[in-house]
Steps between C-alpha positions, in 0.01 A plus 500: 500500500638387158628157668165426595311581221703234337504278713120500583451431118306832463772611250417189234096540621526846333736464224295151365131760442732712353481437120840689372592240229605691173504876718768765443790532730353907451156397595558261809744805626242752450223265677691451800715789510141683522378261738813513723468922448135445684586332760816705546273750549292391771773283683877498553693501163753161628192302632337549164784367301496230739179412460552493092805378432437148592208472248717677245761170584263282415380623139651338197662764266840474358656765695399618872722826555299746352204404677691523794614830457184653324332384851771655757494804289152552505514406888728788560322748305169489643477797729163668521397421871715536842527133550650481131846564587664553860600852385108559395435387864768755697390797284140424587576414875618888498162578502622819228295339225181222441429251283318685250807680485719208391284313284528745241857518424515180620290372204692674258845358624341160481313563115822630419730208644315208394489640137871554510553164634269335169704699267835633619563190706409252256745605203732596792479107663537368155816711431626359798431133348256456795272311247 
């Protein structure tokens, strides 16, 4: 899915009527990490970073990794719905609980991961020497 994104040219369509000259590292991570945390949502949480991570490729900022892992985090911790997460999807196939049921706590893992991910994982990425 990534592969052809690329190599249809959608990748460079997007990222050219994207105007992120002079943006934070902080503020393209939170854009698509809350993007990628949408989608994530609604859709499986690997086709969603492969649908992003070829436009993230193409942007020109000095350093790509902690786009890269802003986005995969906020892939994996969008959880509200059953299709969110192949364990969402077995609890709900039990047929014990519904989706008003999991959207819930569901919401609150995900509010509660992304922030983490902005904050924690930031300083924590740049301790590292990740950027």
């Amino acid at each position: 899915l990534g592969a052809a994104i690329s190599q249809s040219g959608l990748a460079e369509w997007i990222v050219s009527r994207l105007h992120t000259d002079g943006a934070s590292l902080l503020l393209l991570s939170l854009l698509f990490g809350s993007v990628a945390c949408l989608m994530s949502s609604l859709m499986s949480n690997t086709a969603t970073a492969n649908l992003i991570m070829p436009i993230l490729t193409g942007l020109s900022v000095g350093t790509i990794s902690p786009l890269f892992l802003a986005v995969a985090f906020a892939c994996s911790v969008a959880m509200p719905l059953p299709i969110s997460t192949p364990p969402n999807a077995i609890a709900f196939s039990s047929g014990e609980i519904t989706v008003r049921d999991m959207i819930k706590p569901g919401l609150i893992v995900t509010v509660v991961g992304l922030v983490l991910t902005f904050t924690v994982g930031f300083q924590w990425w740049r301790i590292l020497g990740l950027y």
